[in-house]
N, CA, C and O atoms as a GROMACS GRO file, in nm:
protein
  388
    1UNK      N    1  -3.188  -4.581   3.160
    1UNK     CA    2  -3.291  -4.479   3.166
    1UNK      C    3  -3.225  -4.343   3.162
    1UNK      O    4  -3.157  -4.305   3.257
    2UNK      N    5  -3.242  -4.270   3.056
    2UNK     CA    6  -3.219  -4.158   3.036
    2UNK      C    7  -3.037  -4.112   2.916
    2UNK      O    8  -2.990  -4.173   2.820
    3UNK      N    9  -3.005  -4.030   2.963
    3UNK     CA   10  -2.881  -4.042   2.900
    3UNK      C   11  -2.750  -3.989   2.983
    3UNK      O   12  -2.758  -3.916   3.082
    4UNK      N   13  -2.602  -4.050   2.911
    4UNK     CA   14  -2.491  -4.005   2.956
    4UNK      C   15  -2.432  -3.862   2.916
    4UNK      O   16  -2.493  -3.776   2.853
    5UNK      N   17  -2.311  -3.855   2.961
    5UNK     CA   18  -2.274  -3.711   2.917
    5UNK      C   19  -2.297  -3.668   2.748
    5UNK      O   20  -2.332  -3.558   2.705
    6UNK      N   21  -2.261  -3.805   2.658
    6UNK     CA   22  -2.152  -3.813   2.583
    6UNK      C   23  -2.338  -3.856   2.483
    6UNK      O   24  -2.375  -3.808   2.376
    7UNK      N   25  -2.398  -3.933   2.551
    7UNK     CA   26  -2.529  -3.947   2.473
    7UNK      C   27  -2.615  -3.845   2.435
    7UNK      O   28  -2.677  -3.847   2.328
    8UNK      N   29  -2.623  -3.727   2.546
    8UNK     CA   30  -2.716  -3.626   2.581
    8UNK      C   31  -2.639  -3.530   2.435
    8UNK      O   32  -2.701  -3.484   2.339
    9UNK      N   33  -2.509  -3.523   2.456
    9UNK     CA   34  -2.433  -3.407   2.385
    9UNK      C   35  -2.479  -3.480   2.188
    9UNK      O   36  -2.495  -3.411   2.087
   10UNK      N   37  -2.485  -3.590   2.198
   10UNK     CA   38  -2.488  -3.651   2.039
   10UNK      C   39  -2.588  -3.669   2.037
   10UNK      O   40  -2.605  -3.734   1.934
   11UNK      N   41  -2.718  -3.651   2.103
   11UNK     CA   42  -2.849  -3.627   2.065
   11UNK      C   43  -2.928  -3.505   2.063
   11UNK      O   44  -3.028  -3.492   1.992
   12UNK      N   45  -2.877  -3.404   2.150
   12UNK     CA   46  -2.886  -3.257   2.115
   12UNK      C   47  -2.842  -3.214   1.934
   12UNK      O   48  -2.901  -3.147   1.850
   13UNK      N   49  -2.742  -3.273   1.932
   13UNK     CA   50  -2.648  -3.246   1.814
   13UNK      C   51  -2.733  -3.292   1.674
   13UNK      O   52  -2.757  -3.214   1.581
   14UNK      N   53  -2.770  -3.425   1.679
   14UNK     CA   54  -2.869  -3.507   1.592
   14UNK      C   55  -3.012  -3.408   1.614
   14UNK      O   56  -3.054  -3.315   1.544
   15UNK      N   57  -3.056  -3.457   1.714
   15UNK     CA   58  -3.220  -3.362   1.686
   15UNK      C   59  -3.226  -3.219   1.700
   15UNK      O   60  -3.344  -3.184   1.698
   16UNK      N   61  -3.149  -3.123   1.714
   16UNK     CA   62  -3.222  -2.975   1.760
   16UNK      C   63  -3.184  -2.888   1.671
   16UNK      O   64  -3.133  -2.781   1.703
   17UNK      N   65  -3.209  -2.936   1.519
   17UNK     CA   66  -3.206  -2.867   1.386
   17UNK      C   67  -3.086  -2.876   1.351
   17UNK      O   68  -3.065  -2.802   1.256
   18UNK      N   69  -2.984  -2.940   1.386
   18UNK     CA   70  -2.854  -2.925   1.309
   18UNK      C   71  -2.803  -3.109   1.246
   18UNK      O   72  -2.705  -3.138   1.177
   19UNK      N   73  -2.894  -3.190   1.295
   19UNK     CA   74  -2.880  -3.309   1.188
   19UNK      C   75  -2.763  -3.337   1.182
   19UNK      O   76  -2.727  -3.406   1.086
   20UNK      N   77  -2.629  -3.278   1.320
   20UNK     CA   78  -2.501  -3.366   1.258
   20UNK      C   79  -2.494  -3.497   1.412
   20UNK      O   80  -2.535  -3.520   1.526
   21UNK      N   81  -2.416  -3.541   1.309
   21UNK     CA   82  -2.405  -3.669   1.400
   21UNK      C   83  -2.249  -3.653   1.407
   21UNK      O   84  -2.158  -3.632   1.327
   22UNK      N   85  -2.267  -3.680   1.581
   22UNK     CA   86  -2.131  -3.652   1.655
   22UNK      C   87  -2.083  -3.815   1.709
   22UNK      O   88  -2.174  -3.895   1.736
   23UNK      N   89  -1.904  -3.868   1.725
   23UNK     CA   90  -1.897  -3.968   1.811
   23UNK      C   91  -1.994  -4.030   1.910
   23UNK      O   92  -2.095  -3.970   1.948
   24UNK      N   93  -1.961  -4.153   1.952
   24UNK     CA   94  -2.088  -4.143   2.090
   24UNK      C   95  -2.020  -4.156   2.211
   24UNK      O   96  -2.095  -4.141   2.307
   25UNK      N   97  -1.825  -4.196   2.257
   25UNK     CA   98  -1.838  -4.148   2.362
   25UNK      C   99  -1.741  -4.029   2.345
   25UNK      O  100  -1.695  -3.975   2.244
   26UNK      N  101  -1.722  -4.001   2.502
   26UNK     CA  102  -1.626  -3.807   2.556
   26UNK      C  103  -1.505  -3.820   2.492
   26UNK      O  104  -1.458  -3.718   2.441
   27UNK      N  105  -1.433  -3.944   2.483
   27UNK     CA  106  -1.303  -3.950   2.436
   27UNK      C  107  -1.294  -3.920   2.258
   27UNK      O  108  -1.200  -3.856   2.212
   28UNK      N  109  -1.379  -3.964   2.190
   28UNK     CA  110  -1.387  -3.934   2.053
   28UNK      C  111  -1.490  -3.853   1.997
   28UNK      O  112  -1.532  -3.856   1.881
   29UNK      N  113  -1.549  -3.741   2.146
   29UNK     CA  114  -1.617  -3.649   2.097
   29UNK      C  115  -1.509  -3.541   2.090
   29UNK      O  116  -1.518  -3.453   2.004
   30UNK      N  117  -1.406  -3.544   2.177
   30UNK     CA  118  -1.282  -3.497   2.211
   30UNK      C  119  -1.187  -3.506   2.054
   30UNK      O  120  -1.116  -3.412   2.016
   31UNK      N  121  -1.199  -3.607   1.995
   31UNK     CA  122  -1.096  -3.620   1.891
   31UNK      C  123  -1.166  -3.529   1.780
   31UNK      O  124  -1.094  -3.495   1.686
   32UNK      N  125  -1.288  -3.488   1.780
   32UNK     CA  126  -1.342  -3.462   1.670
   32UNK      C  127  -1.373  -3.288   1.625
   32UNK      O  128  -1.394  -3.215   1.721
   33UNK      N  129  -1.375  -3.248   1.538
   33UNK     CA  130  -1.405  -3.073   1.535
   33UNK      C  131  -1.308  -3.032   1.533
   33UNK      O  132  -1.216  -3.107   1.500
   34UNK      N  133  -1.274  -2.865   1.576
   34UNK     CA  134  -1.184  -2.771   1.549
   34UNK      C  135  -1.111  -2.703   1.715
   34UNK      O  136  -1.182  -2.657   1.805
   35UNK      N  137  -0.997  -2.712   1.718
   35UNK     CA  138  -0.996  -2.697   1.884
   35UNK      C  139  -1.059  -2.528   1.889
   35UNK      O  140  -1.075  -2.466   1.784
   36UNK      N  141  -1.081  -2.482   1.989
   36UNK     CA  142  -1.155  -2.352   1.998
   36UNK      C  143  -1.125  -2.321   2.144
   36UNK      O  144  -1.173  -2.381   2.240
   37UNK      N  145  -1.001  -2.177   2.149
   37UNK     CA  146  -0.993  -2.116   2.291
   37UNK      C  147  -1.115  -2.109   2.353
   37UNK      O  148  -1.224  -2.096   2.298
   38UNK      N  149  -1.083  -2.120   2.517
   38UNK     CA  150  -1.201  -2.102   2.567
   38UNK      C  151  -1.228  -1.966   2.571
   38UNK      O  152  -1.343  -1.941   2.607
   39UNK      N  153  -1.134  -1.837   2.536
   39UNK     CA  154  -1.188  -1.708   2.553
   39UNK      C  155  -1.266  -1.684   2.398
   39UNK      O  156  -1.302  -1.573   2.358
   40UNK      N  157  -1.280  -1.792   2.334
   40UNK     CA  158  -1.345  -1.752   2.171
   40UNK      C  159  -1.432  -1.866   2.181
   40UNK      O  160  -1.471  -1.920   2.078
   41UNK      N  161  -1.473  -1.912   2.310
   41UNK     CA  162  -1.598  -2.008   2.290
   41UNK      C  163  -1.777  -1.927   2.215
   41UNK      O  164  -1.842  -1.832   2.258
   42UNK      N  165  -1.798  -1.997   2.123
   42UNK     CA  166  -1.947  -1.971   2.107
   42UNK      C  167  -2.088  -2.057   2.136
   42UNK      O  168  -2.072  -2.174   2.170
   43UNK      N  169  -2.167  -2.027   2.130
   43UNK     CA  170  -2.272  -2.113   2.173
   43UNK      C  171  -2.277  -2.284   2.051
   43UNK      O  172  -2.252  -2.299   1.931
   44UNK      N  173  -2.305  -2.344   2.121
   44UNK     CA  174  -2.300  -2.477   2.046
   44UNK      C  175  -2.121  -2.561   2.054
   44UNK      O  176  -2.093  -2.677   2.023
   45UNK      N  177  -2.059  -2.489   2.088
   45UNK     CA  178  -1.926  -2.554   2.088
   45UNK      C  179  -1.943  -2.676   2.237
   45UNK      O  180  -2.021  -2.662   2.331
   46UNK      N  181  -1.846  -2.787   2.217
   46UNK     CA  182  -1.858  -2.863   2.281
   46UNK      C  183  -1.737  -2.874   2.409
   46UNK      O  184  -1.635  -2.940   2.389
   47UNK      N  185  -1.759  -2.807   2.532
   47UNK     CA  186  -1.669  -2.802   2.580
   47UNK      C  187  -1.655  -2.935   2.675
   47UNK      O  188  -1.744  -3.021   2.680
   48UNK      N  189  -1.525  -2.942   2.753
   48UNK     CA  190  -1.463  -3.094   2.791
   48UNK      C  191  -1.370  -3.080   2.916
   48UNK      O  192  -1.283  -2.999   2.949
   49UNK      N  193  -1.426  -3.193   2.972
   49UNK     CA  194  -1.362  -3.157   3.143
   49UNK      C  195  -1.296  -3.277   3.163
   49UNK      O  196  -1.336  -3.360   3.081
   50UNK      N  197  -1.197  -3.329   3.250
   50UNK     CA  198  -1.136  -3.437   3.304
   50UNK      C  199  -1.122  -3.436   3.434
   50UNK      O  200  -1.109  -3.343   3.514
   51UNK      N  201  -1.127  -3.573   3.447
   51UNK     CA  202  -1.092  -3.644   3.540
   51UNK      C  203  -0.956  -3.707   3.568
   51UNK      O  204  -0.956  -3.825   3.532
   52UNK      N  205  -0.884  -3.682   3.600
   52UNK     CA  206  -0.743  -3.733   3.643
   52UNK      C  207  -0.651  -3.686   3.461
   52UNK      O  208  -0.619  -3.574   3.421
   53UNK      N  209  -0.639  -3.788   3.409
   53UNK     CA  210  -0.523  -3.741   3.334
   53UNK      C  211  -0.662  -3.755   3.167
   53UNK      O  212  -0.633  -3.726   3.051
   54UNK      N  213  -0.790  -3.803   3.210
   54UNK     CA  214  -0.860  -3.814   3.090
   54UNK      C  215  -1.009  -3.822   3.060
   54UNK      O  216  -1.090  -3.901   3.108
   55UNK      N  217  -1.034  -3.711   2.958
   55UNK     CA  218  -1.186  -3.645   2.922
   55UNK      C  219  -1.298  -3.755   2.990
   55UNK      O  220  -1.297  -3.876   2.967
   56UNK      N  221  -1.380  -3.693   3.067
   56UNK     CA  222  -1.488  -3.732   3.128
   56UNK      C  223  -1.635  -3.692   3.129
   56UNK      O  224  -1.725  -3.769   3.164
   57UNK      N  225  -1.655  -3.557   3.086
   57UNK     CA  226  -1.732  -3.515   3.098
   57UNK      C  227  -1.699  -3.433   2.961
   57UNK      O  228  -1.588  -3.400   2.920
   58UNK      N  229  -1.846  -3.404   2.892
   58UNK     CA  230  -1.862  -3.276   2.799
   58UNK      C  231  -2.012  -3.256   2.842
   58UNK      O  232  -2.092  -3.323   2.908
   59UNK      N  233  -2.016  -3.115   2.768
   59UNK     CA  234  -2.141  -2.991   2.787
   59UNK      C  235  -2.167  -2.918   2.637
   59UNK      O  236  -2.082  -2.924   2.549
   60UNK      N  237  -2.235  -2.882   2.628
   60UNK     CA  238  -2.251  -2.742   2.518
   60UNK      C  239  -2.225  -2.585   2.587
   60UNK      O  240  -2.258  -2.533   2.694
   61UNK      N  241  -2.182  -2.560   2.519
   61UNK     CA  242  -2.174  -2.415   2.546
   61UNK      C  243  -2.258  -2.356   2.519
   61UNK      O  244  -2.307  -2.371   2.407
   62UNK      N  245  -2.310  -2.260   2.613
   62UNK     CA  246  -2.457  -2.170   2.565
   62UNK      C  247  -2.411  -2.007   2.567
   62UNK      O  248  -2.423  -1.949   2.459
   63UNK      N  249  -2.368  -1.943   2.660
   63UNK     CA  250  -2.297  -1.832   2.656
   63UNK      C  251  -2.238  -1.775   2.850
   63UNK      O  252  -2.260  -1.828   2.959
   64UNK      N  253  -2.164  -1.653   2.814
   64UNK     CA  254  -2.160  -1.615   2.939
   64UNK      C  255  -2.062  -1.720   3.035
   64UNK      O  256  -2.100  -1.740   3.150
   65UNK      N  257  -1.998  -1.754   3.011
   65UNK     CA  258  -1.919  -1.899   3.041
   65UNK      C  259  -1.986  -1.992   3.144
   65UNK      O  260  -1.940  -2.030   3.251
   66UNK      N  261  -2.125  -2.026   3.077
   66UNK     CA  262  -2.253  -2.121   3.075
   66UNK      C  263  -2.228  -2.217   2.989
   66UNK      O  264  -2.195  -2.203   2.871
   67UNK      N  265  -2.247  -2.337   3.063
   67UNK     CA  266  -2.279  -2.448   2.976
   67UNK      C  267  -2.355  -2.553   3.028
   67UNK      O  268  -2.355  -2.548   3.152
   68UNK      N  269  -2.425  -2.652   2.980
   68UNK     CA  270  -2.552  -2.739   2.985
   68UNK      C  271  -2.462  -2.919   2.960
   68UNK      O  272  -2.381  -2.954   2.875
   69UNK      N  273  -2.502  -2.967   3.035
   69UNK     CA  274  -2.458  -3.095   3.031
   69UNK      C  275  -2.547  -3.160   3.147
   69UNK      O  276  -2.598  -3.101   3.242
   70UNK      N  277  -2.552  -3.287   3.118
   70UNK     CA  278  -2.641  -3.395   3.196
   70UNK      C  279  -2.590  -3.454   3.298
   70UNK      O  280  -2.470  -3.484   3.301
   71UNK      N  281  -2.650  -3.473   3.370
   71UNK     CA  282  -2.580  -3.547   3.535
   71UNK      C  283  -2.676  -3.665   3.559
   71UNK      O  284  -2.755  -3.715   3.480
   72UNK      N  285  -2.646  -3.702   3.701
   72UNK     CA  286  -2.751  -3.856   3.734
   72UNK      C  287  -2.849  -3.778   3.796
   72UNK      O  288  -2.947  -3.837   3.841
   73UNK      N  289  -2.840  -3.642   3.807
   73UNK     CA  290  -2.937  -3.578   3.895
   73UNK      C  291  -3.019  -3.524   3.757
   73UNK      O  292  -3.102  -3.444   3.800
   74UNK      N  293  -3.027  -3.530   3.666
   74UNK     CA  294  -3.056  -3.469   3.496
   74UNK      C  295  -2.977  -3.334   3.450
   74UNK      O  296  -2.855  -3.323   3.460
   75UNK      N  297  -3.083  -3.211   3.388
   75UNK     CA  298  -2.983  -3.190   3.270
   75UNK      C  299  -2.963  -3.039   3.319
   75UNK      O  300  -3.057  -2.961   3.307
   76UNK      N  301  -2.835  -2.993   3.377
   76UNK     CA  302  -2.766  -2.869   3.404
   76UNK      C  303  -2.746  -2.818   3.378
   76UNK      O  304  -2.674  -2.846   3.282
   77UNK      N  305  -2.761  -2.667   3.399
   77UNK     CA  306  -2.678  -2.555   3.377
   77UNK      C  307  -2.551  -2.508   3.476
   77UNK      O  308  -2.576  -2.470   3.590
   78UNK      N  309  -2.412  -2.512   3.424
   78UNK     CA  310  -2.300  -2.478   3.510
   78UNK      C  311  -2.225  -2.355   3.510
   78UNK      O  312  -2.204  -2.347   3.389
   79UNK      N  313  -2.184  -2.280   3.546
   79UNK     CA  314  -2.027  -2.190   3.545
   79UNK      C  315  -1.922  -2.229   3.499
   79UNK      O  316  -1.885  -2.308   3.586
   80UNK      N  317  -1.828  -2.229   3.404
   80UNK     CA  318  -1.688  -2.271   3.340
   80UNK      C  319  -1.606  -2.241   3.429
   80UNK      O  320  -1.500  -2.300   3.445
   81UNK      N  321  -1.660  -2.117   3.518
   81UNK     CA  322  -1.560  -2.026   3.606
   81UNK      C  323  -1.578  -2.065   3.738
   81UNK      O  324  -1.531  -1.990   3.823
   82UNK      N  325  -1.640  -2.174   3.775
   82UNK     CA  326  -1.678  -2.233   3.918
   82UNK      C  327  -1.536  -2.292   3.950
   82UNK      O  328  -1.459  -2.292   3.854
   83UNK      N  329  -1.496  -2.334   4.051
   83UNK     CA  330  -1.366  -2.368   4.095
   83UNK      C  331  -1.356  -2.493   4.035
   83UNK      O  332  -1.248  -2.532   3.990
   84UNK      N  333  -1.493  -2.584   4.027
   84UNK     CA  334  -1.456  -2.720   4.028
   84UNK      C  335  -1.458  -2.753   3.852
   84UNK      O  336  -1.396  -2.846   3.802
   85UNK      N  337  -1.516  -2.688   3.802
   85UNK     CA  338  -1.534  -2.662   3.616
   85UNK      C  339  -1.392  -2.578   3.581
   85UNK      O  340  -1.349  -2.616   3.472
   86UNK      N  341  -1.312  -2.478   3.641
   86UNK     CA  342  -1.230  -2.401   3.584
   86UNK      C  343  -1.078  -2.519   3.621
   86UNK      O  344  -0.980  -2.515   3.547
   87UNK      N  345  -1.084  -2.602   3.725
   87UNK     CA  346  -0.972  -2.708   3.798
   87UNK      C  347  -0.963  -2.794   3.680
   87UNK      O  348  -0.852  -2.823   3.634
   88UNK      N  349  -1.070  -2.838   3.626
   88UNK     CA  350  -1.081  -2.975   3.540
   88UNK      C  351  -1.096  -2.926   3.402
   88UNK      O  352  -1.112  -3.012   3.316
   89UNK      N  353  -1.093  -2.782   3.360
   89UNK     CA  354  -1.148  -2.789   3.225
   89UNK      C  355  -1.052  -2.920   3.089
   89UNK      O  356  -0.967  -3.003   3.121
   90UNK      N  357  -1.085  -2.904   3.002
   90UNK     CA  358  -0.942  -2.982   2.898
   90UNK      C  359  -0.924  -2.907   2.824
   90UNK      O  360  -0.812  -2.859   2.808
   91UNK      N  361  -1.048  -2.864   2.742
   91UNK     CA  362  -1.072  -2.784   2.593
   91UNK      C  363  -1.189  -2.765   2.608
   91UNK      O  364  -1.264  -2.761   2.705
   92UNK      N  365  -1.209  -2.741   2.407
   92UNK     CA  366  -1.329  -2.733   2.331
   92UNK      C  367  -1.338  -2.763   2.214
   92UNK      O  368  -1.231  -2.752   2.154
   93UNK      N  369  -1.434  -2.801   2.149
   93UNK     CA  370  -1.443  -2.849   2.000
   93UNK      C  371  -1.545  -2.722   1.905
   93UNK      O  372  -1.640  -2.679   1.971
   94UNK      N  373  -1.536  -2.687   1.816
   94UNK     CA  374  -1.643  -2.671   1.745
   94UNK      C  375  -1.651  -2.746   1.648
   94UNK      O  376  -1.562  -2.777   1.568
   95UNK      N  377  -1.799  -2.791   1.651
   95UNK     CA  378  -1.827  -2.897   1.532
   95UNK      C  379  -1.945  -2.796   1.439
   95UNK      O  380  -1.949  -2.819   1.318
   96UNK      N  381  -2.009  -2.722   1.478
   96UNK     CA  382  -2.115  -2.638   1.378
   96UNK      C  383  -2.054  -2.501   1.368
   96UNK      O  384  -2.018  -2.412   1.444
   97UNK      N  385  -2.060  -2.533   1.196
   97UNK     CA  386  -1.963  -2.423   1.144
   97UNK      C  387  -2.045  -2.311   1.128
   97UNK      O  388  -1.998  -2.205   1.087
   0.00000   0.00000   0.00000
């Protein structure tokens, strides 16, 4: 019922006018796109957090070092710059050119 990190991010991607189809899980949403500093993040880029030594979590980037990703609690808005998002970041992808 409902979706994962990695589902939410490849169905945003598929339905909300941009028709691309992304990996379906974090690890080969991770392999995919263009790497992108986080000080040159733009909206729609796919940013990526870990857990111990490997990608666990992704979000979209919206702006303002804001980003949107899904939890068991549903669908969030976070800080990049929060202690516990800036500890774990990995990267970022851009996939919409």
């Amino acid at each position: 019922k409902g979706f994962d990190v990695s589902g939410y991010t490849q169905y945003v991607y598929k339905n909300a006018g941009s028709n691309i189809s992304i990996p379906r899980t974090v690890a080969d949403q991770y392999k995919s796109g263009t790497d992108v500093k986080q000080s040159s993040l733009q909206a729609g880029d796919l940013v990526f957090f870990k857990n111990g030594k490997s990608v666990s979590v992704v979000g979209i980037y919206l702006d303002k070092q804001e980003f949107i990703y899904v939890s068991s609690k549903g669908v969030k808005t976070q800080s990049i710059s929060t202690a516990y998002w800036k500890n774990s970041y990995a990267g970022a992808k851009r996939i919409i050119k």
